[in-house]
KOLVO-524425 format. One record per residue (C-alpha): residue in one letter; chain; x, y, z. Coordinates in steps of 0.1 Angstrom, whole numbers. Example, Ala and Ser with C-alpha at 12.3 -4.5 7.8 and 13.67 -1.06 7.14 Angstrom:
<rs>
  residu  chaine     xx     yy     zz
       A       A    123    -45     78
       S       A    137    -11     71
</rs>
This chain:
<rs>
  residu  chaine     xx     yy     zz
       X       A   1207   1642   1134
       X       A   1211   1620   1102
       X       A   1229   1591   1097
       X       A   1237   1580   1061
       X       A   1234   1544   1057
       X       A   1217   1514   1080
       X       A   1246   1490   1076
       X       A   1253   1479   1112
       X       A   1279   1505   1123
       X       A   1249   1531   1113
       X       A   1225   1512   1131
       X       A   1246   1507   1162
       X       A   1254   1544   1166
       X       A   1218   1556   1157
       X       A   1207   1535   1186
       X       A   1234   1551   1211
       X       A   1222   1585   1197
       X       A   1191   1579   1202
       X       A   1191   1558   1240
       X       A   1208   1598   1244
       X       A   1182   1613   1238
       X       A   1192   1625   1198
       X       A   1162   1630   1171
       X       A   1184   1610   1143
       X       A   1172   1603   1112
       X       A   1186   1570   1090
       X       A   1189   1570   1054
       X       A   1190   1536   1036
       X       A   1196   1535    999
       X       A   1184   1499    998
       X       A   1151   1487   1008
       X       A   1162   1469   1034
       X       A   1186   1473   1065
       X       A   1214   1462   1076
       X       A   1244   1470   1048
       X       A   1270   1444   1039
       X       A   1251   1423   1068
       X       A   1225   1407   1044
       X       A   1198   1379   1038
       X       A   1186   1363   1009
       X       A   1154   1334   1008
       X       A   1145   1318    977
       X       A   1124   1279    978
       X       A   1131   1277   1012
       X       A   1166   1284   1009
       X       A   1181   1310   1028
       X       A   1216   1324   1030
       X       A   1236   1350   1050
       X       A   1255   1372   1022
       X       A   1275   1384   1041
       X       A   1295   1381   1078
       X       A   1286   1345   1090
       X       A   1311   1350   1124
       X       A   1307   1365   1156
       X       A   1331   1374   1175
       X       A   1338   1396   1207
       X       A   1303   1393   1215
       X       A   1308   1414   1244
       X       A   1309   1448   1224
       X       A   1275   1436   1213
       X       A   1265   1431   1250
       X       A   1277   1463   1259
       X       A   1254   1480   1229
       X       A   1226   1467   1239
       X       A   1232   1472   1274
       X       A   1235   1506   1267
       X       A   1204   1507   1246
       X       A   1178   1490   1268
       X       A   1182   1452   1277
       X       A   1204   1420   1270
       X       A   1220   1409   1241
       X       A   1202   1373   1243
       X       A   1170   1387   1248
       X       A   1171   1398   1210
       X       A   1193   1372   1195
       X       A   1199   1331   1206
       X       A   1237   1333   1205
       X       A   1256   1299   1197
       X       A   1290   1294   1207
       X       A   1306   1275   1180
       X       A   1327   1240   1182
       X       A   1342   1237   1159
       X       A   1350   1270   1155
       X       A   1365   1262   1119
       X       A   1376   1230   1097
       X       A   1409   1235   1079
       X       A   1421   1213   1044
       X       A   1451   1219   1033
       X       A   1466   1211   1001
       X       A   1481   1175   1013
       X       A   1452   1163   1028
       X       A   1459   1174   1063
       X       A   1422   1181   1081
       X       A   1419   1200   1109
       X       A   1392   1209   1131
       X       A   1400   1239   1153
       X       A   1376   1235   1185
       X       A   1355   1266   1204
       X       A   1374   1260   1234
       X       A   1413   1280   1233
       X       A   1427   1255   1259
       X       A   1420   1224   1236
       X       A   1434   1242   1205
       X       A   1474   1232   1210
       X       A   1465   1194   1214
       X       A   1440   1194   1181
       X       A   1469   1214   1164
       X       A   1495   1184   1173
       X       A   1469   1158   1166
       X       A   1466   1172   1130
       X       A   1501   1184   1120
       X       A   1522   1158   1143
       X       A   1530   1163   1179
       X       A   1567   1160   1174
       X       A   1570   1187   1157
       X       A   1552   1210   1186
       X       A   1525   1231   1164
       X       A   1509   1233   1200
       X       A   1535   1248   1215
       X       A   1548   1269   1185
       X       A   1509   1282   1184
       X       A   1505   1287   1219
       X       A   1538   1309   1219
       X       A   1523   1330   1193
       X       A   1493   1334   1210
       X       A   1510   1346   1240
       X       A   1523   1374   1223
       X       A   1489   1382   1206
       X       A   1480   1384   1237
       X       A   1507   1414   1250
       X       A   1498   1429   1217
       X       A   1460   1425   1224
       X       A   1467   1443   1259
       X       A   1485   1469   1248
       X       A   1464   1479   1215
       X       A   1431   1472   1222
       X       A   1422   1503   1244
       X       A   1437   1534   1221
       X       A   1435   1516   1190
       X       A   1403   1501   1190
       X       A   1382   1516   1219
       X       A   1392   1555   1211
       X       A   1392   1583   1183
       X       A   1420   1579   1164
       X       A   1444   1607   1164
       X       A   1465   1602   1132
       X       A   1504   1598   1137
       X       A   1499   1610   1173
       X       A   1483   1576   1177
       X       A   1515   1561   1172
       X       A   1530   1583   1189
       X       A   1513   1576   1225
       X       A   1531   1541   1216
       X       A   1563   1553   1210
       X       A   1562   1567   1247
       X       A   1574   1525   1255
       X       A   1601   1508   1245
       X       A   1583   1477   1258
       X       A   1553   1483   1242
       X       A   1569   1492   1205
       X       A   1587   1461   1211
       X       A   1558   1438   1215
       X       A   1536   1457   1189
       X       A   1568   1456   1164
       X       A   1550   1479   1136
       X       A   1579   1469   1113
       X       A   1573   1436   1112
       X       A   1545   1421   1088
       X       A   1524   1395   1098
       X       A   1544   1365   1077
       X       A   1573   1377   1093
       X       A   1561   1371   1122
       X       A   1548   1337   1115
       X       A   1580   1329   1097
       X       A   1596   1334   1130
       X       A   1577   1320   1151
       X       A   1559   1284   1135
       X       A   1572   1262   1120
       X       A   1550   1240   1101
       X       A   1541   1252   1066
       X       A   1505   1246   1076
       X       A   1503   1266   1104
       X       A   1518   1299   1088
       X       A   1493   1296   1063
       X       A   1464   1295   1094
       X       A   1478   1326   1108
       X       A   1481   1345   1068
       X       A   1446   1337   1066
       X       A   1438   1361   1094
       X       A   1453   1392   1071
       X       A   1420   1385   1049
       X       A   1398   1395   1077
       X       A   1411   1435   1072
       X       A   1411   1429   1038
       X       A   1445   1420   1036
       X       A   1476   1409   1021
       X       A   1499   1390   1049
       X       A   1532   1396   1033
       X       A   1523   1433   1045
       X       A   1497   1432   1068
       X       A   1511   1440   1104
       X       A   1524   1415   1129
       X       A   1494   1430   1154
       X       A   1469   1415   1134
       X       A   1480   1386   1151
       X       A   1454   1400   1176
       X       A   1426   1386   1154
       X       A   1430   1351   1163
       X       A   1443   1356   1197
       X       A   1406   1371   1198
       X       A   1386   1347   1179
       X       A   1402   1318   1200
       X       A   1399   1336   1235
       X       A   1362   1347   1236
       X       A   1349   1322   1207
       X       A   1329   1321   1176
       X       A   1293   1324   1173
       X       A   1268   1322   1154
       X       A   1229   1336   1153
       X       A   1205   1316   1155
       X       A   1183   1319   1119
       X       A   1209   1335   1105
       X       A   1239   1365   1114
       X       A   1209   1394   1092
       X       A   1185   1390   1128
       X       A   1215   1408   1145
       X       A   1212   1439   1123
       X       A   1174   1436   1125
       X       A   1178   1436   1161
       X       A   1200   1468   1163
       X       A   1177   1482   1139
       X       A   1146   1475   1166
       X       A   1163   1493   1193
       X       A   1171   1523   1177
       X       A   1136   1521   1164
       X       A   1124   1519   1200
       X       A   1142   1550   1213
       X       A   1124   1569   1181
       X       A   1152   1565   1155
       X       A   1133   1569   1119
       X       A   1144   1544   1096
       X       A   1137   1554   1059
       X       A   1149   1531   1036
       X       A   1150   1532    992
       X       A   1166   1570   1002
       X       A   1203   1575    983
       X       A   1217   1603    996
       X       A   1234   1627    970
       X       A   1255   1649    993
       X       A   1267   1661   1024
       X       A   1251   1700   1035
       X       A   1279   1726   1043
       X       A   1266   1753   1055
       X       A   1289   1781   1079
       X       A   1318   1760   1074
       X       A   1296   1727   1092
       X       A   1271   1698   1080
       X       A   1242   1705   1081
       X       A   1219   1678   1065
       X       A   1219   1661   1036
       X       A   1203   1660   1001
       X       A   1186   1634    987
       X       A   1187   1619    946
       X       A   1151   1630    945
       X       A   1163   1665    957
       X       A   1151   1663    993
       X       A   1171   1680   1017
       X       A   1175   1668   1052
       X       A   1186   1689   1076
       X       A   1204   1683   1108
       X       A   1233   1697   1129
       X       A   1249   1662   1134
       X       A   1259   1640   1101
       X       A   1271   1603   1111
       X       A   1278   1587   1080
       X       A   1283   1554   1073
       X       A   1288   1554   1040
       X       A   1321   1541   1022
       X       A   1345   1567   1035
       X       A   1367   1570    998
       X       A   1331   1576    985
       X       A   1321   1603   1012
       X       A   1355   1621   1005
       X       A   1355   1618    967
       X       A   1315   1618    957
       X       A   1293   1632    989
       X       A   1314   1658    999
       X       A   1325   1693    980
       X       A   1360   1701    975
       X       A   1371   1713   1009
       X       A   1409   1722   1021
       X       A   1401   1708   1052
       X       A   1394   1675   1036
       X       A   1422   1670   1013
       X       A   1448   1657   1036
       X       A   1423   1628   1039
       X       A   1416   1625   1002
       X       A   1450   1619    997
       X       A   1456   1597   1023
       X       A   1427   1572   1009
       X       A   1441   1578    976
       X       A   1475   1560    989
       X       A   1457   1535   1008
       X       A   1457   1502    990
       X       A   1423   1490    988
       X       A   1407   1459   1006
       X       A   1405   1430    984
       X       A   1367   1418    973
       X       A   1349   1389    973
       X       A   1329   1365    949
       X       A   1301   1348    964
       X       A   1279   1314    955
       X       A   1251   1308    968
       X       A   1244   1272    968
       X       A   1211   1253    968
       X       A   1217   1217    971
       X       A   1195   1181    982
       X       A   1206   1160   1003
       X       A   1232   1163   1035
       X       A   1270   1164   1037
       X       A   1284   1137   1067
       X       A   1307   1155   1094
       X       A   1301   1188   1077
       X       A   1313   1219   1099
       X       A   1298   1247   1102
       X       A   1325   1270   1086
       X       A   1348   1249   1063
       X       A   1383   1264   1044
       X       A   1398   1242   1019
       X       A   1430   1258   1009
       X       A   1457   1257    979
       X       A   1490   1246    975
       X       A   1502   1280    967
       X       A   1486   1308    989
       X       A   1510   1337    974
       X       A   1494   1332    938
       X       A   1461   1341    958
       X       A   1478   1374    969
       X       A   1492   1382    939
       X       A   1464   1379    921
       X       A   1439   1400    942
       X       A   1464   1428    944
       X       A   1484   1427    917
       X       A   1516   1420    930
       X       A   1543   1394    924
       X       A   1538   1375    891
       X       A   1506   1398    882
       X       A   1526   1428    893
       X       A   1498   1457    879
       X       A   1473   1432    862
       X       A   1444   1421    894
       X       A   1425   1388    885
       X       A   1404   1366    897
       X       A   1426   1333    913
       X       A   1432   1304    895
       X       A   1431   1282    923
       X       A   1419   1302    952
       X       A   1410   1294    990
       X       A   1371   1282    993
       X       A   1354   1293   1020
       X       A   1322   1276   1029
       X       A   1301   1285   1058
       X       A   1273   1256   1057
       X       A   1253   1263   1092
       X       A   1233   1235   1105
       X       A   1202   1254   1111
       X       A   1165   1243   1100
       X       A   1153   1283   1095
       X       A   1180   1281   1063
       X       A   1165   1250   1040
       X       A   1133   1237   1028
       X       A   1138   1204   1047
       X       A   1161   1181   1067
       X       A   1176   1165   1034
       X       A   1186   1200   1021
       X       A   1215   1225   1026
       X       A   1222   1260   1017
       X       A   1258   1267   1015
       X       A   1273   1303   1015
       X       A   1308   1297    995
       X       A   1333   1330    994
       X       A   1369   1331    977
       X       A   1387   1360    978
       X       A   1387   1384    948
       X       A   1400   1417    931
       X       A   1379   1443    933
       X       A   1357   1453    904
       X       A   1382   1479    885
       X       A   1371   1480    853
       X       A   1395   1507    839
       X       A   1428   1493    858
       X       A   1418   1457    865
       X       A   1387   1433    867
       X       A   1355   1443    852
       X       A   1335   1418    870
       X       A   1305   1429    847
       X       A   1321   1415    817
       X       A   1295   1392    801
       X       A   1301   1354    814
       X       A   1330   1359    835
       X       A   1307   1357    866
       X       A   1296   1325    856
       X       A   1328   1310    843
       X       A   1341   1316    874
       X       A   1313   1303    893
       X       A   1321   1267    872
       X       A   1356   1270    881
       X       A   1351   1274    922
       X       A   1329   1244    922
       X       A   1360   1223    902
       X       A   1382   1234    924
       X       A   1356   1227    958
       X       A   1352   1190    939
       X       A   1394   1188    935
       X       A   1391   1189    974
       X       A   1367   1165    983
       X       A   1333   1186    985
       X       A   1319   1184    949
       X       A   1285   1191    951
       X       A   1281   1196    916
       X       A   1254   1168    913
       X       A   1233   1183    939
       X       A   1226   1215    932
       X       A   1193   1228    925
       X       A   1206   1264    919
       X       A   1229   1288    926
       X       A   1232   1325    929
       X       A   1261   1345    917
       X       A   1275   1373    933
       X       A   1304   1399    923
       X       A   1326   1423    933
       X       A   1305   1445    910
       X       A   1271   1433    930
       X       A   1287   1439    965
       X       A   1296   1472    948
       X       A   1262   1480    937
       X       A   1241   1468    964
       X       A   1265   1487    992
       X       A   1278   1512    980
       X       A   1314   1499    989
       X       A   1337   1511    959
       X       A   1348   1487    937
       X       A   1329   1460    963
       X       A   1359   1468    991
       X       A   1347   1446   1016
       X       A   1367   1467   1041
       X       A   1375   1499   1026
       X       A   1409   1502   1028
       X       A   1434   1471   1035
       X       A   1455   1470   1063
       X       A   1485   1467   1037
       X       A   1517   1489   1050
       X       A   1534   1494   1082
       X       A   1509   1518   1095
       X       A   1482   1513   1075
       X       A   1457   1493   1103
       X       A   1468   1524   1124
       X       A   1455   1551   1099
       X       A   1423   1545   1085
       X       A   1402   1570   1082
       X       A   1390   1590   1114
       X       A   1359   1591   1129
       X       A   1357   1627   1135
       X       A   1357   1642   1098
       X       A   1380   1674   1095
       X       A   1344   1690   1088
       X       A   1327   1703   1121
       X       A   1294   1679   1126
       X       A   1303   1648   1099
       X       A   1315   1619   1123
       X       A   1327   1584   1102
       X       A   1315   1553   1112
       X       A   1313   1512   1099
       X       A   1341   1491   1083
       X       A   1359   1519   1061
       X       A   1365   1539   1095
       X       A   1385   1535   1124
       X       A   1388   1510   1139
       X       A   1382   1489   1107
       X       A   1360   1459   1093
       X       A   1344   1430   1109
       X       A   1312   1429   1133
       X       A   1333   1440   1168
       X       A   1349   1469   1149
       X       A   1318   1482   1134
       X       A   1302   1485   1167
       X       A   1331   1499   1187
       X       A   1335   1526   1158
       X       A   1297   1533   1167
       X       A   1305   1536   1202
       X       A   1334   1561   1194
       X       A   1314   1587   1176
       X       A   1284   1585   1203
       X       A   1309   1591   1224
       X       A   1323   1622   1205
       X       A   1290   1637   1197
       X       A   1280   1625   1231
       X       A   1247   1629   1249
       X       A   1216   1653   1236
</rs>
């Protein structure tokens, strides 16, 4: 068995396989594992570059249950709290804490108690909950089935009803809160598929209800020793991991996969293919023109693509007071940030980079990431367009990188975190980077966006229309994210099942 790729949704189903007694094989293009999970060290810097959240921790329990021993016996697990500092554009501070039960009276302590954002929040959470209850078993535990998927829905009224696929997830915070303030905190949860809220589905409203519920966490030295230690379990049921290995193409041969060939022109064969590659590349680059694979060609082809990323990675002396450990600071206008990365609205067809974007900053107080106690390493993200350089940004155009990188640190000074006179370097990273150094096209952090009424419903399958090619990671069912990478891992164990 081969699996293409060692990002974590690789990793986590080459251990399964192999706790099953599979020979599997991984395939690494890079020279190091774990995918869009990665690590960089530089003076005694070091920086997650990518996920700097956990959540659901128990689908991580379960793997490694599964696999040979406790979760905490390979990772120290920290429960976050705060889970997350808001700012919003008039000065309102926030400070969401780990616990779910103390979240409505923080929410009234920040945005007014008379105006009952506790309550409004706690209502919408109460029907994130019905919708987690409903969804999370067929949508996110099994193979997904295409339209009959929805259809198994469709069976209740009730259900349809609580789930309302018609409704986007604005509307739904539009009807249900308020406070200007808190419809922008739920929006933000859109951008965790990828996503544009104004039509993104009201059940990603699940994503919070989640996040709140079971917590936030953090690894210990950094979120990259998770995909190490995925990596070191399937190692220790005999996985091989070869890394610096691009693969070329997917082996047909009687109708089946059958291996894989390498750039250097290595073929590896196998009788199971588990690819975790980006799945518009698979379809479009890795596998031959096939009649059984254009209905899903096509079907990517419609797909609106997940928005992208720009990354700094900050270096700076000296310590920021009452700092949290994840920090958003966001704009006045969050629809401009929409429009941009999509190219909708006012940049109808023309993607850019955002003039005044949300700023991310995930600033963990953890010694194994700086030189010394009077240093930080901050890990800032805004949102971005993905790099398109025939139909929108070419983020390889010379300076723009760094123009932009000037323009986030104005904007993180215009909200009270300039740290402009304490940095000892930075490292810039695009849309074109991500692009390069995963494999993701265009640097999709998630594949395809959960834009469209049934668009979270549909992605990709995890069972290709090609006997023996199984999907798995972010750009496949169930979607992006940590949980859903290793839940997608679980699904195709479970469909190529035990040796």
């Amino acid at each position: 068995m081969v699996v293409v790729g060692a990002g974590l949704g690789g990793l986590a189903a080459a251990a399964r396989l192999a706790a099953e007694g599979h020979s599997v094989t991984v395939l690494e293009q890079s020279d190091r594992v774990g995918g869009k999970l990665g690590w960089y060290s530089r003076d005694g810097h070091s920086f997650d570059t990518g996920p700097s959240l956990l959540t659901l921790p128990q689908v991580y329990r379960d793997l490694f249950t599964a696999t040979g021993g406790p979760l905490e016996d390979a990772v120290d697990l920290v429960r976050l709290d705060p889970a997350v500092a808001y700012r919003f554009a008039d000065g309102t501070a926030l400070a969401v804490p780990g616990s779910a039960a103390a979240i409505p009276q923080a929410l009234d302590d920040a945005l007014g108690g008379g105006a009952g954002a506790g309550a409004q929040w706690t209502a919408l959470m109460d029907r994130a909950a019905a919708m987690w209850r409903i969804s999370e078993d067929p949508f996110l535990r099994r193979p997904l089935q295409g339209a009959a998927t929805l259809a198994r829905l469709a069976r209740s009224p009730a259900d349809v009803a609580t789930i309302a696929p018609w409704q986007t997830l604005r509307g739904l915070g539009g009807q249900r809160l308020r406070d200007p303030r808190l419809r922008m905190l739920l929006d933000r949860y859109a951008t965790y598929s990828g996503s544009d809220p104004r039509r993104a589905p009201a059940v990603l409203a699940t994503v919070p209800y989640a996040e709140q519920s079971f917590g936030s966490w953090y690894v210990r030295g950094g979120l990259h020793r998770l995909g190490l230690a995925v990596a070191e379990r399937a190692a220790a049921h005999g996985a091989a991991l070869r890394t610096g290995c691009r693969v070329r193409r997917i082996l047909l041969e009687g109708g089946r996969a059958a291996g894989v060939q390498l750039d250097d022109g290595e073929r590896v064969t196998a009788d199971v293919v588990v690819s975790g590659a980006d799945a518009t590349a698979l379809y479009a680059d890795l596998l031959p023109e096939d009649r059984r694979t254009r209905a899903a060609r096509r079907d990517l082809a419609r797909a609106t693509p997940s928005l992208s990323g720009m990354v700094l990675l900050l270096a700076l002396r000296g310590r920021t007071p009452d700092l949290a450990h994840h920090t958003v600071l966001f704009p006045a206008d969050y629809d401009a940030e929409f429009d941009a990365v999509f190219g909708t609205g006012r940049c109808r067809g023309v993607p850019q980079p955002v003039a005044d974007p949300t700023v991310y900053v995930s600033a963990p107080d953890d010694p194994a990431l700086r030189p010394d106690d009077d240093s930080e390493s901050w890990f800032v993200l805004v949102n971005a367009p993905r790099h398109d350089p025939a139909h929108g940004v070419d983020w390889d155009e010379p300076g723009l990188a760094d123009r932009y990188a000037d323009q986030v640190l104005d904007v993180l000074a215009r909200r009270g975190l300039d740290v402009r006179d304490r940095l000892r370097w930075r490292v810039v990273r695009t849309p074109a980077d991500l692009a390069r150094d995963t494999g993701s096209v265009g640097g999709s952090i998630y594949g395809t966006s959960s834009n469209g009424t049934r668009a979270a419903f549909l992605r990709p399958a995890n069972a290709s229309p090609v006997p023996g090619l199984f999907l798995v990671g972010g750009s496949a069912h169930p979607g992006g994210g940590l949980p859903l990478v290793a839940l997608s891992a679980q699904i195709v164990a479970e469909l190529v099942g035990p040796a």
